[in-house]
C-alpha positions in Angstrom: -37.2 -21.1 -15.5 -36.8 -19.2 -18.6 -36.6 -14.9 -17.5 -38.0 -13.2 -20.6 -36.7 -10.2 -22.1 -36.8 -7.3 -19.7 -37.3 -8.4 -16.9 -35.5 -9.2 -13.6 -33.7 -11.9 -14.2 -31.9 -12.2 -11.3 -33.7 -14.0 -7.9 -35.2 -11.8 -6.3 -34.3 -10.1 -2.7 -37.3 -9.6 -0.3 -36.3 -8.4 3.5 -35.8 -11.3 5.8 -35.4 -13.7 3.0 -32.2 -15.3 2.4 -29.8 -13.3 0.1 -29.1 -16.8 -1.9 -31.8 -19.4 -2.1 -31.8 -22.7 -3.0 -33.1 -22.6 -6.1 -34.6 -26.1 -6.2 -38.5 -27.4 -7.7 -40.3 -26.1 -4.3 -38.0 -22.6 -4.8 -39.6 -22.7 -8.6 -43.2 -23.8 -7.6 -43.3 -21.2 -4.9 -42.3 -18.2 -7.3 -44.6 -19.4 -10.3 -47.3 -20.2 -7.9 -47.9 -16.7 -7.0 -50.6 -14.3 -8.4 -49.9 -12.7 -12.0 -46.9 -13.2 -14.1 -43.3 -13.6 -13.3 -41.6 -12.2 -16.2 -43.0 -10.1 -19.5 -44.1 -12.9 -21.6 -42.2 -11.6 -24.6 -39.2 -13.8 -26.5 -36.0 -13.5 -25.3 -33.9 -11.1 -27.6 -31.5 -13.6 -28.6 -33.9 -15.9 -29.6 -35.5 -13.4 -31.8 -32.2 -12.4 -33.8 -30.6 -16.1 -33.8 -33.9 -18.1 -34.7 -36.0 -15.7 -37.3 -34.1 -16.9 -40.2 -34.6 -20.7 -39.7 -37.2 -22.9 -41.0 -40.0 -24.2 -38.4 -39.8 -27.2 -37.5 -39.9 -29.3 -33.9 -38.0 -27.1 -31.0 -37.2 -27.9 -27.4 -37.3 -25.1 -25.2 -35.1 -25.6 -22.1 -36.3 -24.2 -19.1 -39.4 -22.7 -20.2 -40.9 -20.7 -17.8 -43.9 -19.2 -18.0 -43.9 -20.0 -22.3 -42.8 -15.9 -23.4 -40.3 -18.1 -25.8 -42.4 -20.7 -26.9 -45.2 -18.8 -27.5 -43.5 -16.9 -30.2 -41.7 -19.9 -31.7 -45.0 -21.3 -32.1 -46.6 -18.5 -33.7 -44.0 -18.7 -36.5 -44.7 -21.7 -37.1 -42.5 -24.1 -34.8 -44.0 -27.4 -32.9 -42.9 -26.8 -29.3 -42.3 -28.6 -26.2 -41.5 -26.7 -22.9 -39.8 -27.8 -20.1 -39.4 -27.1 -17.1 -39.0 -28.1 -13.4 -42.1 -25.8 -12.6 -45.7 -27.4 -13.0 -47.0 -23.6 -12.1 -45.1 -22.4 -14.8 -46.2 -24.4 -17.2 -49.6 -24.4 -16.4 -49.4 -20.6 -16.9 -47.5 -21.3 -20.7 -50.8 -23.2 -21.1 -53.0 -21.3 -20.0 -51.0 -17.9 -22.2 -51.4 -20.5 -25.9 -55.2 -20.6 -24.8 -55.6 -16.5 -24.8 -52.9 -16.0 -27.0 -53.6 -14.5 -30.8 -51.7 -16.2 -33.2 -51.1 -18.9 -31.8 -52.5 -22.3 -32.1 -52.1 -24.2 -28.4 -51.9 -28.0 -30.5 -48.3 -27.0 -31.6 -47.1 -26.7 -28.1 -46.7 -29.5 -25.7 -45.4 -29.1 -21.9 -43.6 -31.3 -19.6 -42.5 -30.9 -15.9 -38.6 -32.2 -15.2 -35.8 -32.0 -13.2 -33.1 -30.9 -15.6 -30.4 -31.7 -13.4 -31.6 -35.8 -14.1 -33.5 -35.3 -17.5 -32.5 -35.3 -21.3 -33.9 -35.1 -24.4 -34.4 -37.6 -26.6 -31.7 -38.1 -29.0 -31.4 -36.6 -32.4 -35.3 -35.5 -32.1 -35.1 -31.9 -32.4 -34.6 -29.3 -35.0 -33.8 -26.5 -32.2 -32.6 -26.7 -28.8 -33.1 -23.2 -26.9 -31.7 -22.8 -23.3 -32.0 -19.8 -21.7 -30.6 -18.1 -18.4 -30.3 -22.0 -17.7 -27.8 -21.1 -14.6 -27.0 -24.6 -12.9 -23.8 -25.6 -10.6 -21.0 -26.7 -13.4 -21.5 -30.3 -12.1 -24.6 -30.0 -13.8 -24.3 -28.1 -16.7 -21.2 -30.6 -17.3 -24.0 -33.4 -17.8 -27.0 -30.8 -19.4 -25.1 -29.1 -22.3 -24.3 -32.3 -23.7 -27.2 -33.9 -23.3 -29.3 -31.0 -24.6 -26.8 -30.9 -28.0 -27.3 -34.9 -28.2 -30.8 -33.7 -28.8 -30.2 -32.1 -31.7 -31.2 -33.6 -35.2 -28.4 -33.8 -38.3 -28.6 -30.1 -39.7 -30.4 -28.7 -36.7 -29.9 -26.1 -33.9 -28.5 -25.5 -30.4 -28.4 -21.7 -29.0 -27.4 -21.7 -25.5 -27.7 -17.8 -23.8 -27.0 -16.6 -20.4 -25.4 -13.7 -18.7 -21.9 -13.2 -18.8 -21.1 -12.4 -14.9 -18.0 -10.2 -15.9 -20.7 -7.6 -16.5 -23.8 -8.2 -14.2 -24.2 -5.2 -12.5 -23.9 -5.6 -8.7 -21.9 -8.7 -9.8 -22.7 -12.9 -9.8 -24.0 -12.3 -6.3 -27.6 -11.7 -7.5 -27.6 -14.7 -8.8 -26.4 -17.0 -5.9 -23.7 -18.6 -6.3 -21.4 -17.3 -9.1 -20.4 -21.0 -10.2 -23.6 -21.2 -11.7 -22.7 -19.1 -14.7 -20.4 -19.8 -17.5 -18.6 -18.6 -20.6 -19.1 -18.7 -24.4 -16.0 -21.1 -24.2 -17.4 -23.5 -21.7 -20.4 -24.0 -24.1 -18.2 -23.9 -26.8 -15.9 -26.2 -25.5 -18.6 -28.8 -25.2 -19.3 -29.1 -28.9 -17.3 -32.0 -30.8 -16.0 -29.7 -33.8 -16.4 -32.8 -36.3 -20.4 -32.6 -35.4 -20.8 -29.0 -34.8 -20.3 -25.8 -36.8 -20.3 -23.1 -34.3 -22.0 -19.8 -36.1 -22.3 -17.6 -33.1 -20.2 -17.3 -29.4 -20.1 -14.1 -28.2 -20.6 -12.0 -25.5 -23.6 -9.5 -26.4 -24.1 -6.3 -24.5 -28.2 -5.1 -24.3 -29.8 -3.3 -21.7 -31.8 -4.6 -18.5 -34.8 -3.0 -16.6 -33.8 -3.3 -13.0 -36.4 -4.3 -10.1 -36.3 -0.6 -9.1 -36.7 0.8 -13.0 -33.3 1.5 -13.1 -31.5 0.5 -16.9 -28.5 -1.5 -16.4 -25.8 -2.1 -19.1 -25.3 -6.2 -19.3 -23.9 -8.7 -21.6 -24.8 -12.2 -22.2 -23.1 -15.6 -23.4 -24.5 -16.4 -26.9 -23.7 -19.1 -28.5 -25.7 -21.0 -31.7 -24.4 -23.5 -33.5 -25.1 -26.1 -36.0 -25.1 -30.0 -35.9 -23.0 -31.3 -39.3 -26.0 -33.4 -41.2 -24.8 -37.2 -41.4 
């Protein structure tokens, strides 16, 4: 599911189709299943500033997508698995490690899940990266801990997605406004005898629209540390 940098990362509205879809594995294979590339294949901004100074090790990315973030975790260095509910998707993150210089396709591993039912294996991970992961709070209530369980002693969680206070048009484009959430909510998730929160914020950028217009935004950024035992 992951929406690399600059591109529409909202669903998209075709005429006739409904203005809020259910955006459930068939939704996901559908949209990755179609000719050419989703999104732009590059990292995420906040993965770029949040991650650069850390030393590579194994990473989880949550909600991969097509691989834009993975990819560039794993040509720095990084052993990666992506996620996703999208078996399209990841075939496509495959296929991009193939053609892709710089980076070596044995450091990357993929695998297909429902994230509303999976989670990581405990303490395995020396970065968790979530992206745009916009799920019902029911959902997200069981996910963001699960995904900072993940987390080895002395490793990283960064969580990002938009902050709907400033998505232009408002939460509408992306369904059902519950399915966003605040720095706090994240934050709020995080034992502070196990976690050193480094980052929450909300951090304006700008967004290419599907049209080409440039739209002021904001997102949710939080990274934070797990305490080493």
């Amino acid at each position: 599911m992951n929406q690399s940098e600059q591109q529409h990362e909202h669903a998209p509205e075709h005429d006739g189709a409904p203005a809020h879809p259910v955006f459930d594995r068939a939704y996901w294979e559908d949209r990755y299943g179609a000719p050419g590339r989703a999104w732009s294949g590059r990292p995420n901004a906040a993965l770029v500033a949040e991650t650069s100074a850390l030393t590579p090790g194994h990473a989880l990315d949550v909600g991969s997508g097509e691989g834009g973030d993975a990819l560039w975790l794993a040509s720095r260095g990084w052993r990666v698995t992506g996620v996703d509910i999208s078996q399209n998707a990841l075939d496509k993150a495959a296929a991009s490690a193939r053609e892709r210089d710089g980076v070596d396709p044995e450091q990357l591993s993929w695998q297909q899940a429902d994230l509303t039912s999976w989670s990581p294996t405990r303490a395995s991970f020396d970065l968790v990266t979530a992206h745009f992961m916009h799920l019902p709070l029911a959902d997200r209530q069981r996910l963001f801990p699960a995904l900072a369980e993940g987390v080895a002693p002395g490793g990283t969680l960064l969580i990002v997605g938009h902050d709907a206070d400033a998505l232009p048009g408002g939460a509408g484009r992306h369904g059902d406004p519950g399915m966003l959430f605040t720095v706090d909510e994240v934050v709020g998730r995080l034992d502070p005898g196990t976690w050193q929160v480094d980052v929450a914020e909300v951090r304006p950028r700008d967004m290419t629209g599907p049209d080409g217009d440039v739209w002021h935004v904001a997102d949710v950024v939080v990274r934070a540390t797990r305490r080493a035992v």
